[in-house]
C-alpha positions in Angstrom: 34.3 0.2 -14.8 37.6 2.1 -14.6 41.0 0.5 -14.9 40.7 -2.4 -12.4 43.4 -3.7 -10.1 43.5 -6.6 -8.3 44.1 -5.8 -4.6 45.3 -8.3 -1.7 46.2 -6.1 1.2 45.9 -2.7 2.2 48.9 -2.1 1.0 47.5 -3.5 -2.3 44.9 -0.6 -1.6 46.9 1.8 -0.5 49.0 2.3 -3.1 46.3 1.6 -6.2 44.4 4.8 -4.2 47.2 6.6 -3.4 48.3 6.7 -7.6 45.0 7.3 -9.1 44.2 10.5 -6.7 47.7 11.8 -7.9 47.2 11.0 -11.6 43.5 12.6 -11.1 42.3 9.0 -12.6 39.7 6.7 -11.5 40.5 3.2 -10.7 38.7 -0.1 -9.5 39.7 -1.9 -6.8 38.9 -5.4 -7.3 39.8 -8.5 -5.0 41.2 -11.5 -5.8 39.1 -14.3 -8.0 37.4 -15.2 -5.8 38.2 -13.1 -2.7 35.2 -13.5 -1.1 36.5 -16.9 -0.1 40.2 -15.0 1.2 38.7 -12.1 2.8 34.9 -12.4 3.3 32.8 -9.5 2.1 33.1 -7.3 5.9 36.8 -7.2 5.9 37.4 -6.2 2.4 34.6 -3.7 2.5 36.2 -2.1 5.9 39.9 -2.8 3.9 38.6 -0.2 1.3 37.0 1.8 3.6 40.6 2.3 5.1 42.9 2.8 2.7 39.7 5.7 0.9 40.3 7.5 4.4 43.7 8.0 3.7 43.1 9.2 0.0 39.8 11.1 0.3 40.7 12.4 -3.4 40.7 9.3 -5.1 38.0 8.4 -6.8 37.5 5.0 -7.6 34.8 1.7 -7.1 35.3 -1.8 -6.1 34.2 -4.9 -6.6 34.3 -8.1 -4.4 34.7 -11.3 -6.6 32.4 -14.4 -5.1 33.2 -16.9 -7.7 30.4 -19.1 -7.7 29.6 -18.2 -3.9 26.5 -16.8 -4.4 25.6 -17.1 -0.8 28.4 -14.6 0.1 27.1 -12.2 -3.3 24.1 -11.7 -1.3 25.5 -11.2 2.1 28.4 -8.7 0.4 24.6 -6.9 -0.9 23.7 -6.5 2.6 26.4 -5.4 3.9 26.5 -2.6 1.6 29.0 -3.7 -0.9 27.3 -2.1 -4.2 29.1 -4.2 -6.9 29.3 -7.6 -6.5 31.2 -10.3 -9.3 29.6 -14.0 -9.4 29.5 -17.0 -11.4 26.5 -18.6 -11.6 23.4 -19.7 -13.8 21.3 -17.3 -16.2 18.3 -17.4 -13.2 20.6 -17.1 -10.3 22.6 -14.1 -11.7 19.0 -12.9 -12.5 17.9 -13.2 -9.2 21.1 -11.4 -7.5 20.9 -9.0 -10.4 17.7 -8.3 -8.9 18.7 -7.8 -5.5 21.1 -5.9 -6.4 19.3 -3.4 -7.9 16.6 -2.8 -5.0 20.0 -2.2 -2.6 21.2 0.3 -5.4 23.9 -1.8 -6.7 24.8 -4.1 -9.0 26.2 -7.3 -10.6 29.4 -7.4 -12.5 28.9 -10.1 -15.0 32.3 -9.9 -16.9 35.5 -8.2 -15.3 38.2 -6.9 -17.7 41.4 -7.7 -17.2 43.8 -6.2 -14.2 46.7 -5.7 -13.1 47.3 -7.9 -10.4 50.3 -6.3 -7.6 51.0 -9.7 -6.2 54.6 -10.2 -7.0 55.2 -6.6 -8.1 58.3 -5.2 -7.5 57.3 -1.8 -7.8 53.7 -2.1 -7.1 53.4 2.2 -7.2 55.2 1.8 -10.8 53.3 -0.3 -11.9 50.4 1.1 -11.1 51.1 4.3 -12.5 52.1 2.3 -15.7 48.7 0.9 -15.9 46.6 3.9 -14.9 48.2 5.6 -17.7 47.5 3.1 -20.2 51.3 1.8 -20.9 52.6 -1.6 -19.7 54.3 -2.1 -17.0 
């Protein structure tokens, strides 16, 4: 996984896609901890989908958090989400593991740490910051 950050809003999106095609770096997009729960796996998939339009240059992945929703994991694998992050026990994560990997994507055990925009004043500074490495 590249450099994840947390992302809230298109804006959020926007401006974590818009960075990381001008630095020529790849980034992760990553909702909230458990975002499946704020934004449901459709409209965070079609959130992405939008701000990528805008930055066809970008290069980047993202990953919907489901906590320990692993009802919504599997719907988020239907709908085409390819990385999924969940909570769950050793069989369960197994199991979605498994579907995951027939749909051609996968399960994000462990997520290293982001940088989370909410309450940035600069969000496109601090972005920057973290996509090169430096703190913010």
């Amino acid at each position: 996984m590249s450099r994840p950050i947390l992302v809230s809003c298109l804006n959020h999106a926007r401006t974590a896609l818009t960075v990381a095609e001008e630095l020529g770096r790849p980034v992760t997009l990553l909702s909230s901890p458990g975002g499946c729960a704020l934004f449901g796996p459709l409209f965070f998939r079609e959130m992405i989908a939008r701000a990528a339009s805008e930055r066809p240059a970008a290069v980047f992945d993202f990953v919907l958090d489901c906590g320990e929703d692993t009802g919504t994991a599997l719907q988020a694998l239907r709908l085409g989400i390819t990385t999924v992050h969940l909570e769950a026990p050793p069989e369960t994560l197994r199991r979605v593991e498994d579907m995951a990997a027939q749909r051609g994507a996968r399960l994000e055990r462990t997520l290293e740490t982001a940088l989370d925009l909410e309450g940035e004043k600069n969000a496109e500074l601090a972005c920057r910051s973290w996509l090169l490495g430096s703190p913010s």
